[in-house]
N, C-alpha and C positions, 0 to 999 in steps of 0.2 A: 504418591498421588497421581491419577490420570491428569495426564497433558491436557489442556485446552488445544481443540483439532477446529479446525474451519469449520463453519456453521452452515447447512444449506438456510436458504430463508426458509421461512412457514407463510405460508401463503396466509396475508389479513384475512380474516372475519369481519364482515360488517358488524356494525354494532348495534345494540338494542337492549335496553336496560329491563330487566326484570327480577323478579324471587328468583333466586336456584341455590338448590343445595349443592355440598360437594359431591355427591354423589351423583346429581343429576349432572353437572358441570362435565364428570367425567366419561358422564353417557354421549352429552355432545361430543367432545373431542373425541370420542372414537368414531364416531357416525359423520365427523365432519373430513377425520381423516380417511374411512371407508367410503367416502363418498369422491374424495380428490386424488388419490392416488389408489387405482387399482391392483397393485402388488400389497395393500396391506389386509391382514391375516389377523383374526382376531380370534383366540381360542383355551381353553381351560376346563377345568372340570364344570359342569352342571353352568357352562355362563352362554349356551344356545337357547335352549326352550324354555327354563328356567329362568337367565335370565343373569346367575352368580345369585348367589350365597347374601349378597348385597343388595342384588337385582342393579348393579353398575352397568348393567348389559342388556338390561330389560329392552326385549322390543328389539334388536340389533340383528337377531338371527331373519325373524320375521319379514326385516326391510332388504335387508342383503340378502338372504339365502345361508344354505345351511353349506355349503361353497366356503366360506367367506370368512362365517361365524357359526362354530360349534364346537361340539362337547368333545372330551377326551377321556380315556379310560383314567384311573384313579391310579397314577405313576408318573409322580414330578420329575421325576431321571427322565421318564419318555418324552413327555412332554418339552423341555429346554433341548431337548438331544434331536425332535423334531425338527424346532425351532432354528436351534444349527445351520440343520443340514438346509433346512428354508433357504434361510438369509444367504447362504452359501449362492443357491441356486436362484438371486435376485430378489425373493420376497421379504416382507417388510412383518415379520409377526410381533404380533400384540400378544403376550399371554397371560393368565395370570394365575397364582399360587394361591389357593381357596385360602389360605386362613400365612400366618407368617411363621409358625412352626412345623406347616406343612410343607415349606420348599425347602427341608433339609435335606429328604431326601436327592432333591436335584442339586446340592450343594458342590458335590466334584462334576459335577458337567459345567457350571458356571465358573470354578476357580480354575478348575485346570484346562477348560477348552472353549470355554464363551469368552473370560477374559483375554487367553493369549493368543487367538490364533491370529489377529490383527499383528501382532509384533513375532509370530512364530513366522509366518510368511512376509514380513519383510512390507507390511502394507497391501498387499497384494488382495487381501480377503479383508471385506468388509461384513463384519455382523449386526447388522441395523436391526437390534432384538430389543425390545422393551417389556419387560418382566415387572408386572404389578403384583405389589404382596400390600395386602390387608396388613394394617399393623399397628402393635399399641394396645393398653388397658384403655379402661373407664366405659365399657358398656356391658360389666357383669360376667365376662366370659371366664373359662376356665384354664388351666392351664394347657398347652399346644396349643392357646387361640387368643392371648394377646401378647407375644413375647416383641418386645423393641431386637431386632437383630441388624440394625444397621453398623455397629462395630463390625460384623465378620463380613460385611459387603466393601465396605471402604479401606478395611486392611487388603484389600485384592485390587492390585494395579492392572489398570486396564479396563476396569467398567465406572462409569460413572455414578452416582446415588444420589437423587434428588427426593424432597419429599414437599408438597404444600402445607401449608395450612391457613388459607382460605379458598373458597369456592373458584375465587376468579384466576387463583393461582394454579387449582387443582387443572384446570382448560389448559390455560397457557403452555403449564409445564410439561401437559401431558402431550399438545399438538409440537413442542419443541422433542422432546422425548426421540416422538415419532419420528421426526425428521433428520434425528441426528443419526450420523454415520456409526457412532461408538453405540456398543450395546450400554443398556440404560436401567438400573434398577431403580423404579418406578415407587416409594415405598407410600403406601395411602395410608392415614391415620384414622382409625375406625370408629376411633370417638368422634371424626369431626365430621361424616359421613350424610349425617343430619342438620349440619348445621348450613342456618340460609343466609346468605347475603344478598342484597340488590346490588345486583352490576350487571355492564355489559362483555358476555363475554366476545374477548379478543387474544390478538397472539400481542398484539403491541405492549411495548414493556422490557421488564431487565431480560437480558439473556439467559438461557438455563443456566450458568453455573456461575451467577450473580446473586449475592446478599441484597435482600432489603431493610432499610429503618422501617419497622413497624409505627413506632410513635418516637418521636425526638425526646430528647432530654439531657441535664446535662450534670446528675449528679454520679449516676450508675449505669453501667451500660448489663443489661440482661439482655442474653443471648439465645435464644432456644430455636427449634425447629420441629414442623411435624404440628402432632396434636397439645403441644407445651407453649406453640407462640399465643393461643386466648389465653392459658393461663396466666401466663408474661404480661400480657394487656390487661388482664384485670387484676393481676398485684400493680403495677404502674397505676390503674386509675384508683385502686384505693391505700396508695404509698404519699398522693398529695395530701389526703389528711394527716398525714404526720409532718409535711414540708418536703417531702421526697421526692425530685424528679429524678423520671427512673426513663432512660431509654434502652428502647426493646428494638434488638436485631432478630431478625427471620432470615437463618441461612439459607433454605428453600434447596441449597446445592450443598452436601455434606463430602461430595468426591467430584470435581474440584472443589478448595478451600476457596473463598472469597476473602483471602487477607486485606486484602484494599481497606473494602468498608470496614470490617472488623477494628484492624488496628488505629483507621483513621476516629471511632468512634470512643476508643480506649485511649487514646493521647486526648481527648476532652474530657473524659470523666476522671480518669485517674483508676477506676474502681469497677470490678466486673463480677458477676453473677453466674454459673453456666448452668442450664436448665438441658435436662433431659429425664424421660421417663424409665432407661435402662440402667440396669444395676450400676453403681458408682464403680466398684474398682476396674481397672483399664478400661471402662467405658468411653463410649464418644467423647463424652467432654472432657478425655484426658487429653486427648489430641491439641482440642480447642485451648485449653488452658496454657499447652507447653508452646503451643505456637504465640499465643498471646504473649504469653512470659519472653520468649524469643527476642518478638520484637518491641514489646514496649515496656520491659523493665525498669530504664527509668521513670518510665509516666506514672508509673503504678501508686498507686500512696496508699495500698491497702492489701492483702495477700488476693488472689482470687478464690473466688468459694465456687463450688457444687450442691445445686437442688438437684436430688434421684433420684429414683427407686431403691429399695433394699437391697441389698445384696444375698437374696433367696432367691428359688424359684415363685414362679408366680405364684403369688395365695389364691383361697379359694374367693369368689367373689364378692363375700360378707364383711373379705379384710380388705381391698384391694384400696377402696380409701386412705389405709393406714400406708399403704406401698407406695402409690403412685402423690410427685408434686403439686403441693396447691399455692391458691395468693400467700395463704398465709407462712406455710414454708418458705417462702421467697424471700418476703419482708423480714421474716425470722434473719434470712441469710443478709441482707442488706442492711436490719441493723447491727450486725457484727462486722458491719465495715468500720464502724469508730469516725466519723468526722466529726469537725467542730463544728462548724460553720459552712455556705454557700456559699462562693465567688459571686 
């Protein structure tokens, strides 16, 4: 697992409560960090004039210049290997991977020279690189365009992996991202892209590689991250009609681990859930589960289960309902925990 390294601050945001999607959330923090620090570099396939594939960028090239923010040829190897050499030479690049089975190709630029060269040189080189990948089922796409790949980013020591999922966390994480010295994969969930919240966005809040309690509870602790924390939230708010208090963690930070909150939430329940939308076997939540196991085996009064995905490639988008976890899946999992009764 990557080290927790010294944080720079993130320069506050005033605050001002409004509608924003995650999508729009993370148009500001790039325009707020291209606005405050003139080393940062924002660029990818089609996210200048267009805008991304998302339009997460809409409008960015226009205000900055094409300097700043623009387009790149169609070669994810070139693109991270630009990126590199950047950071190398002081700049701070934003970039991003059009879809999340399209930054395979830049996969050995990341494992074997974005992650080490921070520890190959002895500290000496700093790669302040943040790599956004699109990522995640549930908006109909096909296969190469919603694969969960945050397993092959977190098995690779030395980059971080963060993912939000809500609007106000998509700002935050990403102006922390920015700021941090360690290179950062950025992973955005595409289902939540649309999704609005009222808030104001700000940096103030947990540190990037801090867990959140989504909602308290104190019979089950469900765990998920990405585009799985609403479905978390809405098996918990319809698990009270059966007398279920279910509390929902939001790792937010999948590399570093937040054991803290984790285990501190598992010694009150007794009973845990682990939610993610990527295939079960060695998936993420095998990690989550053996460290859970680790450390609160006695608290446990119940085995731990997994809600996942299938263990196929992605179906076509007519099935993907049948692949991807819902409330009901959950509950499913949570009544196979077996309790008698409520403390």
């Amino acid at each position: 697992m990557t080290s927790t390294l010294e944080r720079p601050a993130v320069p506050s945001k005033p605050e001002k409560t409004a509608q924003v999607t995650m999508a729009g959330a993370l148009n500001a923090a790039l325009a707020d960090a291209l606005t405050e620090d003139s080393r940062v570099l924002v660029f990818g396939e089609d996210v200048g004039t267009l805008g991304g594939v998302f339009r997460v960028t809409d409008g960015l090239a226009a205000r900055f210049g094409d300097g700043r923010v623009f387009d790149t040829p169609l070669a994810e190897s070139g693109i991270v290997g630009t990126a590199i050499g950047m950071a190398m030479n002081g700049l701070v690049p934003v970039v991003e991977m059009q879809f999340d089975a399209f930054a395979y190709p830049a996969f050995e630029q990341i494992t074997s020279h974005l992650a080490k060269l921070r520890n190959r040189t002895r500290g000496n080189v700093q790669l302040p690189i943040v790599i956004r990948v699109p990522y995640g089922g549930g908006i109909g796409g096909v296969e190469h365009h919603c694969d969960s790949s945050e397993a092959y980013y977190t098995h690779t020591p030395g980059l971080r992996v963060v993912t939000p999922g809500t609007p106000s966390d998509a700002y935050r994480l990403l102006r922390q991202a920015i700021a941090c010295p360690d290179p950062v994969i950025f992973l955005e969930p595409k289902r939540r892209y649309w999704a609005k919240e009222s808030v104001a966005l700000g940096t103030d809040g947990p540190a990037i590689d801090e867990a959140l309690v989504r909602r308290p509870g104190r019979d089950v602790t469900v765990i998920a991250y990405g585009g799985m924390v609403a479905t978390a939230l809405e098996a918990a708010d319809a698990a009270t009609a059966e007398g279920w208090d279910l509390e929902v963690i939001d790792l937010r930070s999948l590399s570093p681990f937040d054991d803290a909150t984790v285990t501190a939430s598992v010694r009150r329940t007794g009973r845990v859930v682990v939610v993610h939308e990527a295939a079960r076997f060695t998936g993420y939540g095998a990690e989550v589960v053996a460290r859970v196991q680790e450390r609160c085996f006695h608290h446990l009064q119940a085995p731990i289960l997994r809600v996942t995905g299938l263990d196929i490639p992605y179906p076509p988008p007519h099935l993907e309902h049948h692949h991807l976890p819902n409330a009901d899946r959950i509950l499913d999992a949570v009544a196979k925990l077996q309790w008698d009764d409520h403390a």
